[in-house]
N, C-alpha and C positions, 0 to 999 in steps of 0.2 A: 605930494606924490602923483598928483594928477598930472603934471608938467612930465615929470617922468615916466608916464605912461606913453602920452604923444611924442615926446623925445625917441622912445623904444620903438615902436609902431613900426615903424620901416625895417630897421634890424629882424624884426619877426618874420614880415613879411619876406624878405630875401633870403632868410636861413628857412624859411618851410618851402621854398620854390626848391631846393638843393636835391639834386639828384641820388638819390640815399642809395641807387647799382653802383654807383661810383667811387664808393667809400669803399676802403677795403674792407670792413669789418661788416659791411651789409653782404659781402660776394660769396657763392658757394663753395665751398672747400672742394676740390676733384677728389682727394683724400676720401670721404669720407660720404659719397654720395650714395653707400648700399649700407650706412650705418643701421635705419633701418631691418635689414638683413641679418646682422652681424648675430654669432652667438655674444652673449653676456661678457665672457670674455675677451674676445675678439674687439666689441667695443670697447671695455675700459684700455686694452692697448692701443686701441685707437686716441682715445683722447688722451694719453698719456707720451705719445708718439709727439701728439701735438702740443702740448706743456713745456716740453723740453726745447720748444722754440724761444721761450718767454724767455730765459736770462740771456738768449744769444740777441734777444731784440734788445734789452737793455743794456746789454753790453756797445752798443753803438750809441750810445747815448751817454754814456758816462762821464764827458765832459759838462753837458749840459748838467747835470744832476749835481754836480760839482760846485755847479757858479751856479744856483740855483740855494743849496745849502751854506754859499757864502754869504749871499742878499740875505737870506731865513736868519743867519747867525746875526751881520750887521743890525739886523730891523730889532732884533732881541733886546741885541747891546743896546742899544737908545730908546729901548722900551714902549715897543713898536709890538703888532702880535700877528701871528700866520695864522691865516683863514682860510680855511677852504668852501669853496663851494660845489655843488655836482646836485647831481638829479639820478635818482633810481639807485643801478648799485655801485654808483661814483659817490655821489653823494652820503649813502653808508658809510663806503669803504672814509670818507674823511671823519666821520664823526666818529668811528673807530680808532683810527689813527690818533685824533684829538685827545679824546676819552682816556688814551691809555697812559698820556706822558703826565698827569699828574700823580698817580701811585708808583709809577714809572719812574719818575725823573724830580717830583717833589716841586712840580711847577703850579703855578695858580691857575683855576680852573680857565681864565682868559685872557693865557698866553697862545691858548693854539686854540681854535674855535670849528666848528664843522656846522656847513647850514645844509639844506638838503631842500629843495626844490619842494614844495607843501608844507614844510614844517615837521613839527616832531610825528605829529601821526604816519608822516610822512616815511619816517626809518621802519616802521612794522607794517604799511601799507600804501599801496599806491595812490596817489591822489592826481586824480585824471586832469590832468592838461595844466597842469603847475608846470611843469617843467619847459611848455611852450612859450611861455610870458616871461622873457626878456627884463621888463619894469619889475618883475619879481626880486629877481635876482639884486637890484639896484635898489629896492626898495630894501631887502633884509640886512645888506651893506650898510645901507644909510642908518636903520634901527640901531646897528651898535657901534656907529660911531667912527667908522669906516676912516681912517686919514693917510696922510704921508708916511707917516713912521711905517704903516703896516706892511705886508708881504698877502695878496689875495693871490691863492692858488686856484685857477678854475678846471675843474675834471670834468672830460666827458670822452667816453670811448668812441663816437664817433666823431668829434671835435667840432659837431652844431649844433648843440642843446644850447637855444633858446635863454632859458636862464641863466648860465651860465654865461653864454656872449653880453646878455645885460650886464651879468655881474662885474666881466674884466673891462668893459666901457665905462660904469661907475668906477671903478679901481683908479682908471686912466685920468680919470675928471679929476680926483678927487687930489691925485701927484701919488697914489699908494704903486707897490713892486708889483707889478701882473705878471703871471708865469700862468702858461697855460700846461696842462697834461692830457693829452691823447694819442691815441692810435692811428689816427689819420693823417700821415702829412700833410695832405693838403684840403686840412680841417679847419672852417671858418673863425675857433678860435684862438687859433695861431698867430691872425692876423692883430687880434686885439691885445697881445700880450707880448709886454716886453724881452722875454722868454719864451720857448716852446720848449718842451718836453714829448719829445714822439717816438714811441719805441714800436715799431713795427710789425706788430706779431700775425699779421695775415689773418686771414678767414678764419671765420669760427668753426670748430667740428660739427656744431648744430648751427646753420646760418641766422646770423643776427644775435646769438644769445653772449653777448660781452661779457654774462656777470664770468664767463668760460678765462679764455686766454688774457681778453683785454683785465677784464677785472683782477686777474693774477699779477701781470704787468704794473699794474696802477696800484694795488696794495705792496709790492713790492719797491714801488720809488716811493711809496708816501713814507714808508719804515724806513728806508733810507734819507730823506729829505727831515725827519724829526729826529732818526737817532744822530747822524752827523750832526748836526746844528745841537743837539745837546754834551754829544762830547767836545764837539770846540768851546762849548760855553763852560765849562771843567767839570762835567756830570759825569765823567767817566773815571778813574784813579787807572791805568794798564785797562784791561777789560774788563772790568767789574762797574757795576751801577753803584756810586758809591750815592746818590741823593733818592734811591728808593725808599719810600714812606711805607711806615711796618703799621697797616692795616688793617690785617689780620695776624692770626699765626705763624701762616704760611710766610708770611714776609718779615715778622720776627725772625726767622729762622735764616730766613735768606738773609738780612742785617747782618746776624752772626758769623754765618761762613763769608761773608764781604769780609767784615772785621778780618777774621782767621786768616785769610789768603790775602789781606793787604799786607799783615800785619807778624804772618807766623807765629800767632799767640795761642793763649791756650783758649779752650771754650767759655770755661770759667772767666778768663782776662777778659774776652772780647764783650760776655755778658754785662759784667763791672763795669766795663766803658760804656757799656750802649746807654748802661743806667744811669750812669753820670752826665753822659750826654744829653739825657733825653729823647732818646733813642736816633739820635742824628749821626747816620754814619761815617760822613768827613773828619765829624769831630771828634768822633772814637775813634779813628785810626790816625789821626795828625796826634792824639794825647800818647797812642801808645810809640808811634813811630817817635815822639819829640819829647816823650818823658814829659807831659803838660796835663794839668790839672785842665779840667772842661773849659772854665772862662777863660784861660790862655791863649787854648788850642782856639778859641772862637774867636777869638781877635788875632791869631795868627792868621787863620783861614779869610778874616774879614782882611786884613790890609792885603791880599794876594788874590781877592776878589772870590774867594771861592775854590781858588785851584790847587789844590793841595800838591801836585809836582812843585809849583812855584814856594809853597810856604814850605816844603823840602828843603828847595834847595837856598833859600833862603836864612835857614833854621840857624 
């Protein structure tokens, strides 16, 4: 790791010379410069004026987010896995996204990863000056195994965080899919990624503070960059989550009404299948849609890879 220290060294040094007036997301808002001032009121229409920019910035972007979710899908299929990287509240915002597709989506805890600039202390507290060290980023890559197959997403709302620029430079060594995500067009980790993601959402209401507009931006393609790539992978049945893992109660229940509205069954019906299934709800609704006893409908579902439209239309 020592070698990747001196390898980084320079990248550090020319992303901390960066004119941080120049970024959009360091500049003052005119909007909002007697926020200050403002009654109680007054300000949350303020920042709420300004929120309403965030899907018109994404909305310009929509191609990229597209071919972006097609790489994420491809890296899946060949059993590849999406990682993200970020510092501060880019770096949350991934380990959230992460976190959520396995009760979600019924995925293994390391198919979608989120590292975060410090480490895990790192998500509940700031850890000063991780996120300036570049060889950081490269180093936690390397810890799990970083290769080709994968897809490394790097976040940072003003598009030169340090660790995150190490991280898409290991990505690039390594042959892995770099896609970077930020706010900055002309954000130094744009360069290092074979993809950019830049939705434009202008000054902060409060200058400087991303976790605001930028961070709204950025948890809104992460949601889209995971739910897309899980419904191309057949996670989805119409709109319903049909590979949500019943966890607790709460998610028993929600199993049920999936069943229900895949299926038009009764409550009782969809119970009986969840229980035969093993509470797997592909398989309860291919048993009841295809008149199949559990191990049928599982080998239905397995030769169709999973996709239950296909083991439909198949039937």
């Amino acid at each position: 790791m020592h070698q990747l220290g001196i390898f980084y060294s320079q990248a550090r040094a020319g992303i901390n010379n960066m004119d941080l007036s120049q970024l959009i997301s360091e500049t003052r808002n005119p909007q909002t410069l007697n926020i200050d001032q403002m009654t109680t009121l007054e300000m949350v229409n303020c920042f709420n004026r300004e929120d309403h920019k965030v899907p018109q910035a994404i909305e310009k972007v929509l191609p990229q987010i597209a071919e972006a979710i097609e790489r994420i899908t491809d890296a899946f299929r060949q059993g590849g896995r999406l990682i993200y990287c970020g510092a501060g509240t880019s770096g949350r915002l991934g380990i959230l996204d992460a976190s959520e597709c396995p009760p979600t989506y019924g995925t293994p805890h390391e198919m979608v990863i989120g590292l975060i600039a410090g480490g895990k202390e790192a998500m509940f507290r700031a850890v000063e000056g991780a996120e300036d060290r570049p060889e950081l980023g490269a180093e936690d890559l390397a810890e799990i195994k970083t290769n080709a197959k994968d897809v490394v997403v790097g976040i940072a709302a003003s598009g030169r965080t340090p660790y995150v620029m190490g991280a898409l430079k290991y990505a690039n060594q390594v042959g892995a899919t770099s896609i970077a995500l930020s706010c900055n067009p002309g954000g130094a980790i744009n360069t290092q990624a074979q993809l950019a993601i830049t939705p434009v959402v202008g000054p902060e209401a409060l200058t400087g503070s991303t976790r605001m507009k930028a961070g709204t931006a950025q948890k809104l393609i992460l949601n889209m960059l995971t739910t897309g790539a899980m419904i191309k992978l057949g996670k989805a049945y119409s709109n319903l989550m049909v590979d949500v893992q019943a966890t607790n109660e709460k998610l028993v229940e929600r199993q049920k009404r999936i069943v229900m509205e895949a299926t038009d069954c009764s409550p009782s019906q969809a119970r009986d299948a969840l229980e035969q299934s093993q509470y797997h709800c592909k398989t309860a609704i291919v048993m009841l849609l295809m008149h199949l006893d559990a191990d049928q409908a599982r080998q239905a579902l397995s030769k169709n890879r999973g996709y239950i439209r296909a083991t439909l239309n198949q039937g």
